[in-house]
N, C-alpha and C positions, 0 to 999 in steps of 0.2 A: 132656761126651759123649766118646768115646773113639775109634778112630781107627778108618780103613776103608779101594780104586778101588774097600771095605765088610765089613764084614762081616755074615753071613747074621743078620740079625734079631737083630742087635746095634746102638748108636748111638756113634756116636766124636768123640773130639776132638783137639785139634792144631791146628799151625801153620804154612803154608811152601806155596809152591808152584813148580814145574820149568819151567822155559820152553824151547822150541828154537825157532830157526830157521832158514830154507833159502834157498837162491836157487834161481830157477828160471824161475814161468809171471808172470803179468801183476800175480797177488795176491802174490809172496814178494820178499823184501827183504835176508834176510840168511841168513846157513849156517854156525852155530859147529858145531865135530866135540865138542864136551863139552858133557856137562850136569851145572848144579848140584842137587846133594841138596839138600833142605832138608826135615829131618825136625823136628817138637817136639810132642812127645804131652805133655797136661794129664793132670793126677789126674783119676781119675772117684770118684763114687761106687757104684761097681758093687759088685754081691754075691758076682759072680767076675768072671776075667781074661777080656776078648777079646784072641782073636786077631786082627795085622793083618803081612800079608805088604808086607813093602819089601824093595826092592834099592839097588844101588850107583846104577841109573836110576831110582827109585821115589821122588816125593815127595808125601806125603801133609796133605792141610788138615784143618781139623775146628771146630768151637766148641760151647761149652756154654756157652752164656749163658741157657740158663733154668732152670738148676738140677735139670733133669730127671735122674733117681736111673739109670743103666744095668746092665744084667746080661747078663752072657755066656748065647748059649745053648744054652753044652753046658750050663749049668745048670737049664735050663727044667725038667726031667721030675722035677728031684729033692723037690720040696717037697708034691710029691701036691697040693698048691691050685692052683687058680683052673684055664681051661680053656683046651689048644692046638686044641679042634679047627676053629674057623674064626674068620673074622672077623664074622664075623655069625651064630654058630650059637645052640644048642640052650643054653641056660644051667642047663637042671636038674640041680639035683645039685651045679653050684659052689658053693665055699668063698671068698669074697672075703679077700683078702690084703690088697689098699687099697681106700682108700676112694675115690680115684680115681686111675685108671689114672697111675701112675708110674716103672715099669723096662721096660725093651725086654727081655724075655727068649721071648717068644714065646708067652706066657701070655696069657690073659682077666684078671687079676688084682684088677680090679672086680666078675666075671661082671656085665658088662654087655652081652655079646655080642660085643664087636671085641676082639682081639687086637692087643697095643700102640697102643693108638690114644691115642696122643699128637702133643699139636702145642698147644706153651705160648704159641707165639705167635701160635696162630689163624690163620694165614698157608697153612692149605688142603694144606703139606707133612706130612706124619709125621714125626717128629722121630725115630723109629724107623730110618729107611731108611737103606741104607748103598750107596755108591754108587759104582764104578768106572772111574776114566776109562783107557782103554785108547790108545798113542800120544800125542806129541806137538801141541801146538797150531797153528795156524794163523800166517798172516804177522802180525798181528797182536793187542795184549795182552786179552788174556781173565779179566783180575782181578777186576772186577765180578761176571761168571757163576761163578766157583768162590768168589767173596766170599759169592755171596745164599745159593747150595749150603749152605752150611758154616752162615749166619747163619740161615737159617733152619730149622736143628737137624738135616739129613742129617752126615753123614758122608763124606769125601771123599779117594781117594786116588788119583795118576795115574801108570801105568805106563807107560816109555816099552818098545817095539819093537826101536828099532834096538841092535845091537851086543849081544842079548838075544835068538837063537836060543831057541825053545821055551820062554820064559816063559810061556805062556799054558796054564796048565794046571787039574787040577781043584783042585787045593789052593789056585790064587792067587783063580781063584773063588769058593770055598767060604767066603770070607771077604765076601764082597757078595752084596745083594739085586737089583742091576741094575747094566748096565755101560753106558758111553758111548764109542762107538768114535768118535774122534776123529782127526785126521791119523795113522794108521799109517806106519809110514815103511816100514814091509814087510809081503808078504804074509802070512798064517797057515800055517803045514804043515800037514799032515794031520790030525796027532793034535791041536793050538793048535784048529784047527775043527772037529774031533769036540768035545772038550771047552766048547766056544760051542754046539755044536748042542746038548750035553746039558744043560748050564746053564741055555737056556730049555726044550727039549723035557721032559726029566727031570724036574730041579729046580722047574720053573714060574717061573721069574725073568725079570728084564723086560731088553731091551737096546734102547738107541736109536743109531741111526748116524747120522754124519754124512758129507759129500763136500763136491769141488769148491776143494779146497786150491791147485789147479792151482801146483805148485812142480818141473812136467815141462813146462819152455818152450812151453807151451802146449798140449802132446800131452795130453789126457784119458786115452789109452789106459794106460795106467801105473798110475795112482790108480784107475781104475775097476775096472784087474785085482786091485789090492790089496784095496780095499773088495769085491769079491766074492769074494773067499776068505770073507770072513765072513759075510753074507749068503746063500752060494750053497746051505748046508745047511737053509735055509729053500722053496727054489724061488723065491727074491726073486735082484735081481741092479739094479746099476743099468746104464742103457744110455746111449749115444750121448755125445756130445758137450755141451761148457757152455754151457748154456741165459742168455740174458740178460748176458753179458760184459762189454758193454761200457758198460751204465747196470744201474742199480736196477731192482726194479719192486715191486708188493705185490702178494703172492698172495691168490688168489680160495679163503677157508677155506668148507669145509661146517658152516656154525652146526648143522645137526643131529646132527652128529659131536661125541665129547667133547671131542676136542681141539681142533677147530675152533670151540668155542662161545664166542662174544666175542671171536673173534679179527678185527681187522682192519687194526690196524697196525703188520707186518710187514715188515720187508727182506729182498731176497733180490737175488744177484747170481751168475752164473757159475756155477751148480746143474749138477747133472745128474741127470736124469730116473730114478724107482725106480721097478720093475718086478715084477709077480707072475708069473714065469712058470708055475710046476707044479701053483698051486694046490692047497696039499699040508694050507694051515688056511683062514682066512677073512680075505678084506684086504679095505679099504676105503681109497679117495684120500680124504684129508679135505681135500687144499691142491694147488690148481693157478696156472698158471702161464700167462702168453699162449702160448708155444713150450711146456707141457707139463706132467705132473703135475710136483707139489713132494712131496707127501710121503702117504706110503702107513701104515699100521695093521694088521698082520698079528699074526691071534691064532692060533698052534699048534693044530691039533688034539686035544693034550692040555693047553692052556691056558696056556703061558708065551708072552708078548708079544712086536713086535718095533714099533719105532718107524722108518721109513726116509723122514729129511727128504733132501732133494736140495740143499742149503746148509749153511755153516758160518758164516756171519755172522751166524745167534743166540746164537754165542758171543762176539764180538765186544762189547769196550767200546763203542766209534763204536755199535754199534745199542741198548745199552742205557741208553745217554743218547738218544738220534737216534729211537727210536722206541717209542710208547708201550704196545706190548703185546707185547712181546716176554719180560719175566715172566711174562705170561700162558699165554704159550706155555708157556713150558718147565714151570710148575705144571701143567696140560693133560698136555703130554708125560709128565710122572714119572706121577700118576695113575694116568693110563691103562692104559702102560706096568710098572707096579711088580707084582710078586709079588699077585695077589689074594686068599689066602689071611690074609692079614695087615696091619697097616699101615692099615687100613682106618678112616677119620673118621666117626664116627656121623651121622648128618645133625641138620642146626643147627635 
């Protein structure tokens, strides 16, 4: 697969990942002023080149361990076969190319209806997806989650923030199907959150966020100013103070929600509460908490996603040995959350 924080309806591969960390609130431990690159992109078998945006802070993972064939998709439109117009549309009139769905180009290539709908290892991810983590990671390591990422056929690359004025742009997008705000170490400008609003409003793309890094000696107010720069161009915003601090607890999922289905054991610690305020698409709380919601599902009016958990300890090693559905989650989370136009797994 070929490399990606993604690129749009492309699959990537590679090898490396960026670590930081800080001192600060009750969860941070440590605060290096440098971060190491660690770039290694793999041959693909593509039929053209993707593109993948890195920087001097930019390290990007990847794997192709299931031999799945990749194609850029500035080349989708050129071969006149097979069909981009949904993932589950109209197949009259396709010309099948494979005989089963094997390149990410954003093509029907089967006309079996779905567009890239691949996933070799049956593992419920699209192998298709490309996926952006935006910021820094938490006080603790998170190799496991960017391991299963990568293992289970997305695409993975992390952008850091700090020292990186106006990185966040349309071109570093344009390369991913969904992004992952993670510990920002700074807020977004202006134009960094026009470019986030247009990604999902525009483009239709999916983004999930996280909080609750507390690495501001315990002040919430900092981190929640940051996380809503990103957010705020949705009418979402997260509020108040860190919920659950000073023990664990397991949130209370809505099994009739997608992402909530089979959800039960989860950790969560030191959250902070997400909020719909302008009601501008359609949210729903899938996950609460004793002291408040956990996590909210907000679909655009024109249809690109938002995912807003009020925790960061689903990325955590510690919870993904320590609890038993927290894969779960995050398969749920992408799903849900991902581009629906495409990527899409035909039912079993």
């Amino acid at each position: 697969m070929w490399v990606a924080i993604v690129t749009a309806l492309g699959c990537g591969g590679g090898g490396g990942t960026s670590t930081d960390g800080s001192t600060g609130g009750a969860e941070s431990t440590s605060d290096t002023a440098s971060t190491t690159l660690t770039t290694d992109t793999s041959a693909s078998e593509a039929s053209a080149s993707s593109s993948s945006t890195t920087s001097a802070e930019t390290s990007t993972t990847g794997a192709d361990s299931s031999g799945t064939t990749m194609a850029a998709s500035e080349s989708s439109g050129s071969s006149g076969a097979g069909s981009s117009s949904s993932s589950s549309g109209d197949t009259e009139g396709c010309v099948p190319t494979e005989d089963v769905e094997a390149t990410c180009d954003n093509l029907d290539n089967d006309c079996n209806g779905y567009v890239d709908d691949i996933d070799v290892g049956g593992d419920g991810i699209c192998d298709c997806l490309s996926i952006g983590i935006l910021g820094a990671t938490g006080y603790a390591p998170t190799s496991n989650f960017e391991a299963w990422l990568t293992a289970n056929g997305t695409s993975v690359t992390r952008t850091l923030l700090q020292n990186q004025p106006g990185v966040v742009t349309d071109e570093l997008l344009a390369d991913y199907d969904l992004v992952i705000i993670d510990r920002i170490e700074r807020g977004l400008d202006d134009a960094e959150a026009q470019a986030i609003e247009d990604f999902v409003k525009v483009d239709g793309h999916g983004m999930v966020t996280l909080i609750g890094y507390n690495f501001d000696n315990n002040n919430p107010v900092p981190e929640v100013d940051r996380a809503n720069t990103v957010v705020a161009p949705f009418g979402l915003a997260y509020q108040g103070g860190y919920l659950h601090d000073d023990f664990g607890v397991t949130p209370t999922f809505d099994q009739g929600h997608p992402i909530g289905m089979g959800l039960l054991d989860v950790n969560y610690i030191g959250g902070v509460a997400p909020a719909d305020l302008e009601d501008q698409g359609t949210s729903a709380i899938f996950a609460t908490v004793p002291m408040g919601d956990a996590g909210i599902a907000h679909e655009t009016a024109t249809g690109g996603r938002v995912v807003m958990w009020g925790d960061e300890w689903v990325t955590f090693d510690s919870d993904w040995v320590g609890f038993a559905d927290v894969e779960l989650f995050w398969t749920n989370v992408l799903a849900w959350a991902r581009p629906q136009e495409f990527c899409a797994l035909p039912p079993s």
